[in-house]
C-alpha positions in Angstrom: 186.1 20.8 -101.5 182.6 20.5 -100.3 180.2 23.6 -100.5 179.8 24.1 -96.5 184.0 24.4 -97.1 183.7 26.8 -99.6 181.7 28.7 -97.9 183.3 29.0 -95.1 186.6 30.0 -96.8 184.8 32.5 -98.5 183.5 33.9 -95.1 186.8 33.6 -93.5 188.4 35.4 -96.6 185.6 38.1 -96.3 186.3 39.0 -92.5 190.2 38.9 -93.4 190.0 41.5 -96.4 187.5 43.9 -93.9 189.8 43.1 -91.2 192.6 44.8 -93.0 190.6 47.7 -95.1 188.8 48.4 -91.3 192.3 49.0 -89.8 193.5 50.8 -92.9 190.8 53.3 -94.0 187.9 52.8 -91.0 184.9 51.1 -91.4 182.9 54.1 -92.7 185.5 54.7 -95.5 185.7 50.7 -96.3 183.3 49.6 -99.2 182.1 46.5 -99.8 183.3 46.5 -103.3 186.7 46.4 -101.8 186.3 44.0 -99.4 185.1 41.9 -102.2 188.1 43.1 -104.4 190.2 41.5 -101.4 188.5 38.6 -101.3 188.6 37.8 -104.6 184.9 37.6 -104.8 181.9 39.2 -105.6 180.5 42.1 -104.4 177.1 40.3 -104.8 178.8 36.9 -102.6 180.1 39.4 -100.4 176.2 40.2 -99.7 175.0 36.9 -99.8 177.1 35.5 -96.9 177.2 38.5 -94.7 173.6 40.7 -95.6 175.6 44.0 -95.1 178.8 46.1 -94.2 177.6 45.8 -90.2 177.6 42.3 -90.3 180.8 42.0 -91.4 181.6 44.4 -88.6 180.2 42.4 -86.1 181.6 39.3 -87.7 185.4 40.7 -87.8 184.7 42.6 -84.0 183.5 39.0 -82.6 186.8 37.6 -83.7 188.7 40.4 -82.3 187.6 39.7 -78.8 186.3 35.9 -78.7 189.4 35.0 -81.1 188.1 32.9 -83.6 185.2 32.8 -85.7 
């Protein structure tokens, strides 16, 4: 697997665990610890592909209404 594929599974697994924690606890309630715990990353990796909990946000709201990422 190349590194632009890792990366991208890693984002894709990132917007999937917020996805899930977003429709189960809300966003506010959501930490990025856990999404990182559902990941199966990083906290720190987490950060470093998204920058923050609102990017994810946007990241996992763009899907919702564009469809894919």
């Amino acid at each position: 697997m190349t590194q632009k594929e890792l990366r991208e599974q890693n984002r894709a697994a990132v917007i999937q665990a917020a996805q899930g924690r977003f429709l189960a606890q809300s966003i506010d309630k959501t930490t990025i610890a856990e999404i990182a715990e559902d990941a199966d990353l990083t906290p720190m990796s987490v950060y470093r592909y998204f920058g923050s909990k609102q990017a994810i946000a946007v990241a996992v709201a763009k899907i919702a209404v564009d469809g894919h990422r």
